[in-house]
C-alpha positions as CSV (number, residue, x, y, z in Angstrom):
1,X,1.4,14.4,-14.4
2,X,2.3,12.2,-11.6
3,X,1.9,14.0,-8.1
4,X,5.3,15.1,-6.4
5,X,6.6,13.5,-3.4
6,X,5.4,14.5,0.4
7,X,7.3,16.0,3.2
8,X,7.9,14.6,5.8
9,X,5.7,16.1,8.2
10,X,2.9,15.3,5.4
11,X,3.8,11.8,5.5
12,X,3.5,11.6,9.3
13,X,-0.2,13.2,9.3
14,X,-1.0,11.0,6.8
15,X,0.1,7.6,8.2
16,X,-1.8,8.9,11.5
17,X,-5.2,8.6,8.9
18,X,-3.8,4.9,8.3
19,X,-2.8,3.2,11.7
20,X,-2.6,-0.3,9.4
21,X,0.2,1.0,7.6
22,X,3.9,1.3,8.8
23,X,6.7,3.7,7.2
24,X,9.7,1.4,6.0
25,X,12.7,3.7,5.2
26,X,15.8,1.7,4.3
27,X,19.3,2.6,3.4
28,X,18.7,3.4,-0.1
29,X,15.6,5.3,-1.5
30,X,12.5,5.0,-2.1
31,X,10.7,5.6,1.2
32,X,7.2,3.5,1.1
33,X,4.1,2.3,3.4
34,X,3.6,-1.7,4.3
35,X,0.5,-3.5,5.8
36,X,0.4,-7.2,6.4
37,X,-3.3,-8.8,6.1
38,X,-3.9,-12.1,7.3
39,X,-6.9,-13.4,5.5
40,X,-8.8,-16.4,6.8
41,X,-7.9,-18.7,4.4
42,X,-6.0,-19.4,1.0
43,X,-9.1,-18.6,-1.1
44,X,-9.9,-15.3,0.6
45,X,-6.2,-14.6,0.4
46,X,-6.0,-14.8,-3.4
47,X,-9.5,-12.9,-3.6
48,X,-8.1,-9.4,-1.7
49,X,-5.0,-9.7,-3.9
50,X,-7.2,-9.8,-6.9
51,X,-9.4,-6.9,-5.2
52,X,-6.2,-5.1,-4.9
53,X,-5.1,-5.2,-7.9
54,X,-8.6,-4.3,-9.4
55,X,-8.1,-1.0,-6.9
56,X,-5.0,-0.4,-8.0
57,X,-5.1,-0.5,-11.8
58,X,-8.3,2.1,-11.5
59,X,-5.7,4.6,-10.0
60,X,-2.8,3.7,-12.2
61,X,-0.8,2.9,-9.3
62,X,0.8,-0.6,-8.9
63,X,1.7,-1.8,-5.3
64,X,4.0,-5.1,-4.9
65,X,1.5,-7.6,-3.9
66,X,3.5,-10.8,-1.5
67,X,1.3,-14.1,-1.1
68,X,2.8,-16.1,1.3
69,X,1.7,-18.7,4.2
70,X,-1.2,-19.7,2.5
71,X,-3.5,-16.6,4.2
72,X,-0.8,-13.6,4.3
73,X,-0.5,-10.7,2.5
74,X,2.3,-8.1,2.5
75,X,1.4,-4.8,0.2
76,X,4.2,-2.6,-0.1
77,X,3.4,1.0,-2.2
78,X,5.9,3.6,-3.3
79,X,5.7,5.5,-6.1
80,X,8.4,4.4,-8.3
81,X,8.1,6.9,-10.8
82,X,9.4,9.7,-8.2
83,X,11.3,7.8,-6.0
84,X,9.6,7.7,-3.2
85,X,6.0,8.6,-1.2
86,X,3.3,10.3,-2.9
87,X,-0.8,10.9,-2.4
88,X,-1.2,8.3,-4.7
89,X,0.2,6.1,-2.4
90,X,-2.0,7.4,0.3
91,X,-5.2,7.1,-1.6
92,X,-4.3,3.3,-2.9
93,X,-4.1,2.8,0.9
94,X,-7.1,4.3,1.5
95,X,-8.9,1.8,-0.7
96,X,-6.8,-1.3,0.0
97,X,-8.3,-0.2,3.9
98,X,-11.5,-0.5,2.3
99,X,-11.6,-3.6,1.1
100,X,-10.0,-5.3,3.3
101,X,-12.5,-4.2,5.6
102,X,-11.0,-1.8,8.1
């Protein structure tokens, strides 16, 4: 069973543990957390997108991954599934944090 979604007020204390992270609400559901990552180069780039997704199929949770430039990444999570923020989303932050490094 998938976990429900978070208050508010959860969501806020939780972006606090993640200051990497930014809350992107638009007009129509589902609420979810971005980070960009500027990697050094291409190659390094590609390799924490690959270490993301190696993260993220361990938890079963699947962020939209964005390669562009040719150093940039732009991770978006929601969970889909419930339509908007969840602790899964928290906890795949939490680990994309990791390895990136901060």
């Amino acid at each position: 069973m998938r976990p429900p979604l978070l208050e508010p007020v959860h969501i806020e204390r939780l972006l606090a543990e993640r200051p990497l992270w930014r809350l992107e609400d638009s007009p129509l559901p589902p609420r979810r957390i971005v980070r960009e990552v500027v990697a050094p180069n291409f190659l390094a780039a590609v390799g924490l997108l690959n270490a993301i997704a190696l993260a993220a199929e361990k938890l079963d949770h699947h962020p939209d991954l964005l390669l562009y430039g040719w150093n940039k990444l732009r991770i978006t999570t929601t969970t889909h599934d419930q339509g908007g923020l969840t602790e899964l989303d928290f906890r795949l932050a939490a680990e994309i944090d990791a390895i990136a490094g901060d």
